[in-house]
N, C-alpha and C positions, 0 to 999 in steps of 0.2 A: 541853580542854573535856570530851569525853567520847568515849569508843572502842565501836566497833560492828563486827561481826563479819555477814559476810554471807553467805550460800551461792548456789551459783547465779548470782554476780555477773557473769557473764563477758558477757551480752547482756541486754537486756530491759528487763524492773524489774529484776533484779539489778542490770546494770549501770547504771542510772539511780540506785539508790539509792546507789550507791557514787561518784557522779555527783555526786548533790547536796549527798551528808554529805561529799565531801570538800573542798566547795569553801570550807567555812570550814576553814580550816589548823590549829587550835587542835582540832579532830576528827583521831581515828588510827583510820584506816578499813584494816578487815581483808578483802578481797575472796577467798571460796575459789571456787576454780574444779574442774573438771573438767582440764583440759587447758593448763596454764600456759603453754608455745607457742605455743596459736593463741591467746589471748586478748589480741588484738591490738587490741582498742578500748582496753582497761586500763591498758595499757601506752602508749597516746599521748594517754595524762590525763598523763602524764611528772609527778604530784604526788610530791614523797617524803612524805607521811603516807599514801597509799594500798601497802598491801603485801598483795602479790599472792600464793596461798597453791596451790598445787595440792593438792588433796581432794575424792577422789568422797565423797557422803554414804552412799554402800553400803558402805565401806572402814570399818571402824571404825578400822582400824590406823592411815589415813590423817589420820583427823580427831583423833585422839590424837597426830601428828606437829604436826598444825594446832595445836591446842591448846599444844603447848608453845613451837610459834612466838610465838602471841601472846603466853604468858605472861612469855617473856623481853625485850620489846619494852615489855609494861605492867609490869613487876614483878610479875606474880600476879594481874593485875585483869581484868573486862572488864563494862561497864557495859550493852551491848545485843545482843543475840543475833537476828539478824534471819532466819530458817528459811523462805529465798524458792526454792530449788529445788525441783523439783518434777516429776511423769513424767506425758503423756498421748502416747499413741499416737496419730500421726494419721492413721495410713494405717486404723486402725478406727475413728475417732469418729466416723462418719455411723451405723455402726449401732447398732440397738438389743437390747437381751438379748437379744430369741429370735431374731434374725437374722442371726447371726455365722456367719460361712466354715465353722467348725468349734467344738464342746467344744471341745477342746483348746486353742484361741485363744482362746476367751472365755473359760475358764480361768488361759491364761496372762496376758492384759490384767488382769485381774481383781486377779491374785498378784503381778503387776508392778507395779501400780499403790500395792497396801497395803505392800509390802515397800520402796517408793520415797515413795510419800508420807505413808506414816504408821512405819513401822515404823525407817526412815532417819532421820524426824528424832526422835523420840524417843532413838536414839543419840548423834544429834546433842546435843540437849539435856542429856543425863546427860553427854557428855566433858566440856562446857562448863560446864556447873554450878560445879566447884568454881572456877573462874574468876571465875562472875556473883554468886557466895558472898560474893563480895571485893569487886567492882565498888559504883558510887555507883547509878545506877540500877536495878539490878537489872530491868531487862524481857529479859522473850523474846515475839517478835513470829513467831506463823507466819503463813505468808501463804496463806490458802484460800482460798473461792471461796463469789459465791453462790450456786452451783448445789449447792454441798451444804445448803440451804436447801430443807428439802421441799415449803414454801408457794411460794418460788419455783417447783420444777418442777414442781409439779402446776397452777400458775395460770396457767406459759407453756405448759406441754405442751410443758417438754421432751427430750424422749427420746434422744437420743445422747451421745455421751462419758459412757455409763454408771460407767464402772470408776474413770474420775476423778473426777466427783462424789460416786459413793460413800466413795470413799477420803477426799475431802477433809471430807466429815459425819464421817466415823472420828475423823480429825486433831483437828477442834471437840474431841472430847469427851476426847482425848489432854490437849489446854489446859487442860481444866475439869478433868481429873483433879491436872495440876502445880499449877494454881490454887488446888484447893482443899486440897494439900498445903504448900507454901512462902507461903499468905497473909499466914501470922503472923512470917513472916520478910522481908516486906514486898515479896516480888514481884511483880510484874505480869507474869501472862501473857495474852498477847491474838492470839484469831484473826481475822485482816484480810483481809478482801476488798477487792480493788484496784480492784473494777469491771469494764466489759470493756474490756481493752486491747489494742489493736493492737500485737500484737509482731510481726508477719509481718518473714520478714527476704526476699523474694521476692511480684513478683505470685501472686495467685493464680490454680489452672487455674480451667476450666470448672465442675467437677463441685463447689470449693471455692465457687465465687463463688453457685452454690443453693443449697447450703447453711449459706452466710453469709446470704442472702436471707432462704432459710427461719428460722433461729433469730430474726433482726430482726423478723421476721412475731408470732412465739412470743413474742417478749419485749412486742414493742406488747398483748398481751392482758393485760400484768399494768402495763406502763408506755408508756399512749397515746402519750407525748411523749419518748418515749426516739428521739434522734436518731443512737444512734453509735457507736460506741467511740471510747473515748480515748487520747490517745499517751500512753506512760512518762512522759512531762513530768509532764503532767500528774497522773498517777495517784499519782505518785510526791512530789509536792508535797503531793497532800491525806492520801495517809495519813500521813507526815511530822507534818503539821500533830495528827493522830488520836493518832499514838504519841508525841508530847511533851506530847499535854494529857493523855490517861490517866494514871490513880494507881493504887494498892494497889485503891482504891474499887472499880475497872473488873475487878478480874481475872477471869480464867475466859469476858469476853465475847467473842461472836462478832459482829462489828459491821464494817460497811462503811465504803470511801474517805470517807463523809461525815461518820462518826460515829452513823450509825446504823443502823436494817436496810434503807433504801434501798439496794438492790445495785445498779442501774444508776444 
């Protein structure tokens, strides 16, 4: 039916979408990972169309090994490219710019952030290319966020996990650069926000549970009726549903789980 290439796939949305694409069997789901031994949920999907890929997305070397796995699996093909990895710090995301421990750390969050979420997948993207050249669909799907929406954070007030909002508004314009280069070759590229989703893989402490408080506070200013976060299930079903109705038409957008700029 059609093959999809995942990053990041080993928990979360990753692995949910690796989850849901592969439960029709007529899909060949390409799941890379970081750490091919611990990825112990992937491994007790026991599907054989899911193949398991170990590839950090900082490696280039590694996603150039990736790459020739799939290609020998597809013939030379690959029809969706789904760019769901991703880096936020959490032991700094309560602060904000001018409140960091050190320079030096908000330096380095800053550098780690753009060199993992924007600079990563764009390698990412170019390995895969002469793959998705070949491929029936031709999408790449990076998956961002709407807190790199500036109306969003200026309307929640909201101020922490600086580095990775940042970075994820960079990535937007990453799409809209591929976009407006491969339109005429019929791609689609689209940056997706997933909403917010509950990926915790542990309760949270104390200090985490106010400041889940407080953002839910921040966000009721821009959306009264926002009740929540959503599970992977969920999130994972409706962008799904976003990246099989997108065309050529859509490229370069940056649009939400809903299909629209509704972020929560």
């Amino acid at each position: 039916m059609s093959s999809y290439a995942i990053t990041g796939a080993a928990r979360g949305i990753g692995f949910e979408f690796v989850n849901q694409l592969s439960a029709e069997s007529a899909n060949t789901v390409f799941a890379l990972v970081r750490n091919k031994p611990t990825a112990h949920k992937l491994a007790a999907l026991g599907r054989p169309n899911v193949h398991i890929i170990q590839a950090d997305i900082t490696d280039n070397e590694a996603l150039k090994v990736a790459a020739e796995e799939v290609s020998k699996v597809t013939g030379g093909s690959l029809d969706h490219l789904i760019n769901n990895a991703a880096f936020l710090q959490e032991s700094t995301r309560g602060n904000t710019l001018d409140n960091y421990p050190s320079e030096d750390l908000l330096t380095k969050d800053l550098v780690d952030s753009f060199n993992i979420n924007v600079v990563a997948v764009v390698h990412t993207i170019n390995i895969f290319l002469p793959l998705l050249k070949k491929g029936k669909a031709k999408k790449v799907i990076t998956i961002s966020s709407g807190m790199g929406d500036a109306e969003l954070v200026v309307g929640s007030e909201c101020v922490t996990a600086s580095p990775y909002s940042i970075s994820k508004a960079a990535v937007n314009l990453v799409v809209a650069k591929y976009a407006a280069q491969y339109k005429l070759d019929g791609f689609t590229f689209l940056a997706l926000s997933p909403g917010f989703v509950d990926t915790s893989v542990r309760p949270p402490t104390a200090q985490e549970l106010e400041e889940f408080k407080e953002m839910l506070r921040n966000f009721r200013n821009v959306y009264p009726d926002f009740a929540g976060p959503i599970t992977p299930e969920t999130s994972v079903k409706m962008q799904l549903d976003v990246i099989n109705k997108v065309t050529v038409a859509d490229t370069g957008a940056f649009i939400s789980h809903k299909g629209n700029k509704e972020w929560l």
